[in-house]
LOGU-247138 format. One record per residue: x, y, z of N, C-alpha, C, O in turn; residue number from 1. Coordinates in steps of 0.1 Angstrom, whole numbers. Layout:
X, Y, Z, X, Y, Z, X, Y, Z, X, Y, Z, NUM .
...
END
This chain:
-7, 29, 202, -2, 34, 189, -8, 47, 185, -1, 56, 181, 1 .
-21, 49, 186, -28, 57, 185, -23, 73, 192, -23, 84, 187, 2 .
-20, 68, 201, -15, 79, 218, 3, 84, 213, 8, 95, 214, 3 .
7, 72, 209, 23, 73, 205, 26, 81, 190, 33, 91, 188, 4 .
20, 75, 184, 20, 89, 166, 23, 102, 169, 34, 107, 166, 5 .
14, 108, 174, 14, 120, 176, 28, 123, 185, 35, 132, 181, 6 .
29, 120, 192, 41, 126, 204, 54, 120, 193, 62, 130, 192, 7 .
57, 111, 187, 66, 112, 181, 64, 122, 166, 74, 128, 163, 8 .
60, 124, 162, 57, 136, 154, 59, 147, 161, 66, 153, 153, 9 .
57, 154, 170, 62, 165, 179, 79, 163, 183, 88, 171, 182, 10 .
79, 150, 187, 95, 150, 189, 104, 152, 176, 114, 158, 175, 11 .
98, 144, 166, 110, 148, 156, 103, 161, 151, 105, 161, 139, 12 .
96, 172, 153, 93, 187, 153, 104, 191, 159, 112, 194, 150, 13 .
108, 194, 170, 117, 196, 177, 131, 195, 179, 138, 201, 187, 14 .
133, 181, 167, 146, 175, 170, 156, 183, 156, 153, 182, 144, 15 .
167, 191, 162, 177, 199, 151, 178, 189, 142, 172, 189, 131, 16 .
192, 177, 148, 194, 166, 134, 189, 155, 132, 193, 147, 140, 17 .
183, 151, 124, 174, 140, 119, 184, 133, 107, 189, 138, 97, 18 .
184, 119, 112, 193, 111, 100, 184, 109, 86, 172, 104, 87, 19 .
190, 112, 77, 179, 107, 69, 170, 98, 65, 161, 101, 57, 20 .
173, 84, 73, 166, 72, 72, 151, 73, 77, 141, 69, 71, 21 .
154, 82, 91, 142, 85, 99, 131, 87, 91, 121, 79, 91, 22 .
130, 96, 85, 114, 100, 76, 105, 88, 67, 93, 86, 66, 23 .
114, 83, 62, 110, 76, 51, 106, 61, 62, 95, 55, 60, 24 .
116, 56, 73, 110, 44, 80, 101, 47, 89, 93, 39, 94, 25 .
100, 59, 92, 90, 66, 104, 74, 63, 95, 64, 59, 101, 26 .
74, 65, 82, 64, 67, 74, 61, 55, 72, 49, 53, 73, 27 .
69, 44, 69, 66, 31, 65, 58, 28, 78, 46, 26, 77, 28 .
64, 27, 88, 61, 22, 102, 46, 31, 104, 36, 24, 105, 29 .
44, 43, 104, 33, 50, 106, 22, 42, 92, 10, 38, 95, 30 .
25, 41, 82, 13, 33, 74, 10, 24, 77, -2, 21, 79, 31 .
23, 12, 77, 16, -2, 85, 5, -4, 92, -4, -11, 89, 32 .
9, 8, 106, 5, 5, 118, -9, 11, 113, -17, 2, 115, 33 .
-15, 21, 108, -22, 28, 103, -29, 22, 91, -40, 27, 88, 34 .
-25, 13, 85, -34, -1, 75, -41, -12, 85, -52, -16, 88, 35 .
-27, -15, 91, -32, -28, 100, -42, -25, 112, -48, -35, 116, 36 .
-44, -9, 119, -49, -8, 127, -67, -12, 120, -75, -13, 129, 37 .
-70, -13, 110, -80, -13, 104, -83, -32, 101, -93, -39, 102, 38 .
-74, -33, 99, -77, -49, 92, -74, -59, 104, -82, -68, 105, 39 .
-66, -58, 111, -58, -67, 120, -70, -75, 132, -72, -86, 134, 40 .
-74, -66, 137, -85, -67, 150, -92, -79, 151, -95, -83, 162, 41 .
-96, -88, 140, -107, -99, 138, -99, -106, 128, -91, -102, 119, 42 .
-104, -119, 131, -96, -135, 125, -102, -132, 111, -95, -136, 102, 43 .
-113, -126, 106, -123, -123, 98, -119, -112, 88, -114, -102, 93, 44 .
-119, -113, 74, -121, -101, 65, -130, -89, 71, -142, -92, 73, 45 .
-127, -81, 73, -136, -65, 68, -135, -58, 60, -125, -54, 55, 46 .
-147, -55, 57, -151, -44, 45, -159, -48, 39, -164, -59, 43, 47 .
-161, -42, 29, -170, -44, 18, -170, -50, 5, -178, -59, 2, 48 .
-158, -43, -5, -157, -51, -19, -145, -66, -12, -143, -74, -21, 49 .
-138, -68, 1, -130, -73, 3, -135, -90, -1, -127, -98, -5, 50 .
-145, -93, 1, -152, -102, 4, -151, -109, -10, -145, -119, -14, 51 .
-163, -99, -19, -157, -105, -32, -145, -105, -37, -139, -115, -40, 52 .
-140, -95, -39, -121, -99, -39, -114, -109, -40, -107, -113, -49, 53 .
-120, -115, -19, -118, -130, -16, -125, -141, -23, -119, -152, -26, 54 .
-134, -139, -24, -140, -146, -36, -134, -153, -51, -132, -164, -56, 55 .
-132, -141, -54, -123, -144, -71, -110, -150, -67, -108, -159, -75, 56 .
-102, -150, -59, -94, -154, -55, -98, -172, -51, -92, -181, -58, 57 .
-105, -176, -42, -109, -186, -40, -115, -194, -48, -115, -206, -46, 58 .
-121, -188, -59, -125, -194, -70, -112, -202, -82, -110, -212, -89, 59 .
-102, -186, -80, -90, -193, -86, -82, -205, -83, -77, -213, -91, 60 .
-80, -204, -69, -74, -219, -60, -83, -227, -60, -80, -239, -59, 61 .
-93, -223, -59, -103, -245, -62, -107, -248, -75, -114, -258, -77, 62 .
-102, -236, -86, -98, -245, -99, -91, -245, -106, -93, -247, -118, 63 .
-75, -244, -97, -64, -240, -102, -57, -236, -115, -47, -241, -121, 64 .
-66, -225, -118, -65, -224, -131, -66, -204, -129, -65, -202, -117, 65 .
-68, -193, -136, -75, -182, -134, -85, -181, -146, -79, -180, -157, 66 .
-95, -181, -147, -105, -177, -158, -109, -167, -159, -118, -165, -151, 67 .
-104, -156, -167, -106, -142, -170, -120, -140, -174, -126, -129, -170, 68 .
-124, -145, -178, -137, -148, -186, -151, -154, -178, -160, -160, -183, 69 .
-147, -151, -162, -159, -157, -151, -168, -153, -155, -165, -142, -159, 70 .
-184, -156, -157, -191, -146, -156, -197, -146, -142, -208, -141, -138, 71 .
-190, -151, -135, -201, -145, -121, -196, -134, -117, -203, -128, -109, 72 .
-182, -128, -120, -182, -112, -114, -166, -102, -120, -154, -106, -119, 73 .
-171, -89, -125, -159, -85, -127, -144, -83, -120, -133, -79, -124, 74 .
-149, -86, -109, -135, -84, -102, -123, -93, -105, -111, -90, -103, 75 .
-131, -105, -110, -120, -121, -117, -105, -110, -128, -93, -110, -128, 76 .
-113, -103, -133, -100, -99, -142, -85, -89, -137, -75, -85, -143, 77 .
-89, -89, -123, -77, -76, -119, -66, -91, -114, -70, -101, -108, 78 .
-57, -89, -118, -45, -97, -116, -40, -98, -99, -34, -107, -95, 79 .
-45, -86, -91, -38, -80, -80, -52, -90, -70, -50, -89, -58, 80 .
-61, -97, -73, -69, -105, -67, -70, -120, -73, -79, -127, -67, 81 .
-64, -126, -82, -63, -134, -85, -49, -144, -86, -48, -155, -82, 82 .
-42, -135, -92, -28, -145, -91, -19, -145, -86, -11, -154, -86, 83 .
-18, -128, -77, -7, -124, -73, -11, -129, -56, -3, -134, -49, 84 .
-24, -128, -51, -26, -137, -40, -26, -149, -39, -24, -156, -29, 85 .
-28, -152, -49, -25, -173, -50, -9, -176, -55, -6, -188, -58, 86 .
0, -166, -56, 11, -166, -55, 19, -164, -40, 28, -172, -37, 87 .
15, -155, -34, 17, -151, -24, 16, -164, -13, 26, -168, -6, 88 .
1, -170, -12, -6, -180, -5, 4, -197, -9, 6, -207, -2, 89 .
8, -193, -21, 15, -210, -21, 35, -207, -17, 43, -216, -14, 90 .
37, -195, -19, 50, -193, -19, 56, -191, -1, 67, -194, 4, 91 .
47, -186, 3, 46, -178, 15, 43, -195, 26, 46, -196, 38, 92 .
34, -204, 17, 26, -211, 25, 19, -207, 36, 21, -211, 47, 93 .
7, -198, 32, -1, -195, 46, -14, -195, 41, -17, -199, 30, 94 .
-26, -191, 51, -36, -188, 45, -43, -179, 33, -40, -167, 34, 95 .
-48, -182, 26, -55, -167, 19, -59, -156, 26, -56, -145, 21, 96 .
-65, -157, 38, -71, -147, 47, -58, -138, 51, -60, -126, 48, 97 .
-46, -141, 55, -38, -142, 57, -28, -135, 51, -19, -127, 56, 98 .
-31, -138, 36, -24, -129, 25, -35, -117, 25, -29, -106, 26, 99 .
-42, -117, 24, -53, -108, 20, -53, -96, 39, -56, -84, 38, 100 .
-51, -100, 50, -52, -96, 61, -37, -91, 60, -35, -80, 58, 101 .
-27, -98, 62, -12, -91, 66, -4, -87, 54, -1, -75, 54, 102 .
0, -95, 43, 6, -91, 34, 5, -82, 28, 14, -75, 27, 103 .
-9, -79, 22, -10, -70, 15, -9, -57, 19, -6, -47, 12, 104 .
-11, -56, 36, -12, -46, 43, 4, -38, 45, 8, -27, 47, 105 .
11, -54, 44, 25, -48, 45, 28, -42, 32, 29, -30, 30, 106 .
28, -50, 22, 26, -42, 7, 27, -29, 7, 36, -21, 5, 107 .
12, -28, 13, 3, -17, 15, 15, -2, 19, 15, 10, 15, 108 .
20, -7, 25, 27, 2, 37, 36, 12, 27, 39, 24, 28, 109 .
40, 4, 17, 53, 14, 9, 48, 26, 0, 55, 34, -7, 110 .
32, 27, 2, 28, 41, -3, 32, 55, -1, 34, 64, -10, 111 .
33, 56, 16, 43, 65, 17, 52, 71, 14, 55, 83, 15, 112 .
58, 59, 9, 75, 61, 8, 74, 70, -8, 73, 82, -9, 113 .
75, 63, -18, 74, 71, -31, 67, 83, -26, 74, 93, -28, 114 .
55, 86, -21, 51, 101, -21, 58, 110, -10, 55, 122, -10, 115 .
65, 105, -2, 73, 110, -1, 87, 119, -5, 91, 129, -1, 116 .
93, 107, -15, 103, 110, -25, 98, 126, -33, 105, 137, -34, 117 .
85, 123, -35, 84, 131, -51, 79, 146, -41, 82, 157, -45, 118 .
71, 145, -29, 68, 160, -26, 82, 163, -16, 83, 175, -13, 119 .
93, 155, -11, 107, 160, -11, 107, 168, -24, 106, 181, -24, 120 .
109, 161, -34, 118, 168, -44, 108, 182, -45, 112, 193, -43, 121 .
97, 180, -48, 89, 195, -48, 91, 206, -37, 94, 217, -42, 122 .
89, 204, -24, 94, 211, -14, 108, 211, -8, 111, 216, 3, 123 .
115, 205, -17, 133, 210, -16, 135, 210, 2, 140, 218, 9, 124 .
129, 199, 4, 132, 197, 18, 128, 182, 27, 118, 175, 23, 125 .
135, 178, 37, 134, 165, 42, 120, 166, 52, 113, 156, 54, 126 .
119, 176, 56, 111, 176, 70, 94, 182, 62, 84, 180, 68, 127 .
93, 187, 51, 81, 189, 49, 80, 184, 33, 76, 193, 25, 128 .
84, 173, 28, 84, 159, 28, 76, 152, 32, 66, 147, 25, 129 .
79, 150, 49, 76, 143, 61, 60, 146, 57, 52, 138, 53, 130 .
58, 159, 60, 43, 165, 63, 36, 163, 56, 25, 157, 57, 131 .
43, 168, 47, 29, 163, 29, 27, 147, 29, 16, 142, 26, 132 .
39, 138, 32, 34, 126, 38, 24, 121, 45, 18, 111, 41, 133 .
22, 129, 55, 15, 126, 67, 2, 129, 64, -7, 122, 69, 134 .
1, 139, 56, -13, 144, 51, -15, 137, 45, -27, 139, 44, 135 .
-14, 127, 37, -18, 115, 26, -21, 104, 40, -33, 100, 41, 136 .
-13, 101, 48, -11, 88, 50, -22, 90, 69, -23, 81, 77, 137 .
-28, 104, 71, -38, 104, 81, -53, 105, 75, -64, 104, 81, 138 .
-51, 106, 60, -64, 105, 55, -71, 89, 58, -65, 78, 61, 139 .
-90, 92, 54, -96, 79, 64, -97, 72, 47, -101, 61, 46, 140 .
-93, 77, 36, -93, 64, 24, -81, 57, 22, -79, 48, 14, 141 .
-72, 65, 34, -56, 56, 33, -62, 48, 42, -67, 37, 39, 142 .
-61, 53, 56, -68, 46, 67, -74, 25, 63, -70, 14, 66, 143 .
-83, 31, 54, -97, 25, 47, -89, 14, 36, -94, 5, 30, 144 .
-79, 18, 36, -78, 11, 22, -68, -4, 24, -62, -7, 14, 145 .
-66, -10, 32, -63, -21, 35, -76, -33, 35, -75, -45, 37, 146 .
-93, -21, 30, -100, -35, 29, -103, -36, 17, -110, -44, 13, 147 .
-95, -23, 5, -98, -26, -8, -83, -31, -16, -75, -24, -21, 148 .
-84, -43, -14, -67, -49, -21, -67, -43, -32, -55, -38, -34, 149 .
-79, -40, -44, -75, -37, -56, -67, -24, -55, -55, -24, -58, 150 .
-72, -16, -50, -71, 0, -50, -59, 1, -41, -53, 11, -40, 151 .
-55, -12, -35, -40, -7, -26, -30, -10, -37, -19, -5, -39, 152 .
-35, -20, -44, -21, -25, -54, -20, -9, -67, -11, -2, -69, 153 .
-34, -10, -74, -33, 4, -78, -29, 19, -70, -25, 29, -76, 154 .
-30, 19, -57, -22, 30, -58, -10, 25, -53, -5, 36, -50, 155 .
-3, 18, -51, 9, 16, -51, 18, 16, -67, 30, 15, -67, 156 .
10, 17, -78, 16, 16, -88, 17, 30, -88, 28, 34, -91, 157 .
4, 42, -86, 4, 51, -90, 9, 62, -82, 9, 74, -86, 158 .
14, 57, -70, 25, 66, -66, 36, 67, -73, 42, 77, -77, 159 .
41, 46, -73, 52, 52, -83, 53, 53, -95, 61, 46, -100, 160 .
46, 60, -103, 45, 64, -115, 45, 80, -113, 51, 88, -120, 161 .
37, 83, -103, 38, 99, -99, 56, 99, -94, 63, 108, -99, 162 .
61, 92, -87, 77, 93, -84, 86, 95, -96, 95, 103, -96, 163 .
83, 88, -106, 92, 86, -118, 87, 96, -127, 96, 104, -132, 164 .
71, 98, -131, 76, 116, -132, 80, 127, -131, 81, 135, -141, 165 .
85, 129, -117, 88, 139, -111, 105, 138, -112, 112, 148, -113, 166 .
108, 129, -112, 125, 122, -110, 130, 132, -125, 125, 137, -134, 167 .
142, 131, -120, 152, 141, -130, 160, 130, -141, 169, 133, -149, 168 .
153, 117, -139, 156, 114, -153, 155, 111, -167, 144, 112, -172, 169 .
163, 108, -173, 155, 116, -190, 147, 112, -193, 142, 105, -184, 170 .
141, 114, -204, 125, 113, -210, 127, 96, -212, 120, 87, -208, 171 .
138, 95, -219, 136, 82, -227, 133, 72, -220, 129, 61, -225, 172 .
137, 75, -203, 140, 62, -196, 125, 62, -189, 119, 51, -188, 173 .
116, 76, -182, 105, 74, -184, 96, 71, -192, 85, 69, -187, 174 .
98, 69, -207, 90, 65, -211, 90, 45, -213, 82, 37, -216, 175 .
102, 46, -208, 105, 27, -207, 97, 23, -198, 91, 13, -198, 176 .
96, 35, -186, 91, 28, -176, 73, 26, -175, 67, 18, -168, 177 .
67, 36, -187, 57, 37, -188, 50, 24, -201, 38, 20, -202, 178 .
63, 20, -208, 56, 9, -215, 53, -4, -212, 47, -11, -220, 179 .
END
């Protein structure tokens, strides 16, 4: 995968017509692969804050309840480690590890895509778009960030909030989106 990125990035360099689907699934597909190449490798969580993460989470399913009010650690109050993975884990039926190793990673993946949308619309173009994409999605805190769930669910919100800014429609309906 590693060896293949690049050479397809040179080919669609080269290529006159490009359907429009291409950029935007090339990008999804390049983050996945580029989340998961990080998380996937071991039956095991990696990283650092992941662990506690897993934690608050686990605390929530063995007392089927969420208590905002833990005192053993702040991370209990982010919703994106507490309920939305013990939603995921009972709906999905799989492991926690599981939600926290693949799902999220897939989640993870649609970052691209809104920032792509919005530096389209800035650079009035499909193919450097692509680029300014690519520059977000080769950086090592994108890379990195399949072992911080909070910070993937937050920036997935805050792309698309940077999208719907940028978007040409009216104020009013941005501001719906913002309440």
């Amino acid at each position: 995968m590693c060896c293949l990125v690049p050479v397809y990035i040179v080919v669609l360099a080269f290529e006159k017509r490009v359907h429009p689907i291409v950029y935007p699934l090339t990008l999804w597909c390049f983050g996945f692969s580029l989340l998961a190449l990080n998380t996937l490798p071991s039956n095991y969580l990696i990283g650092r804050d992941i662990h506690m993460e897993y934690y608050c989470l686990k605390r929530s399913l063995i007392n089927h309840h969420w208590n905002i009010f833990d005192p053993y650690h702040a991370y209990n109050g982010c919703l994106s480690l507490t309920i939305l993975p013990a939603i995921y884990k009972y709906l999905l039926g799989v492991s926690s590890i599981l939600v926290f190793k693949f799902y999220y990673v897939l989640i993870g993946a649609i970052v691209p895509l809104p920032t792509y949308i919005f530096s389209r619309r800035i650079f009035h173009s499909r193919k450097m778009g692509f680029y300014a994409t690519l520059l977000l999605i080769f950086q090592f805190a994108y890379i990195y960030l399949g072992q911080y769930q909070r910070q993937l669910i937050a920036f997935i919100f805050f792309a698309a909030a940077i999208m719907i800014l940028t978007s040409s429609i009216e104020e009013s309906y941005k501001k719906a989106f913002f309440s």
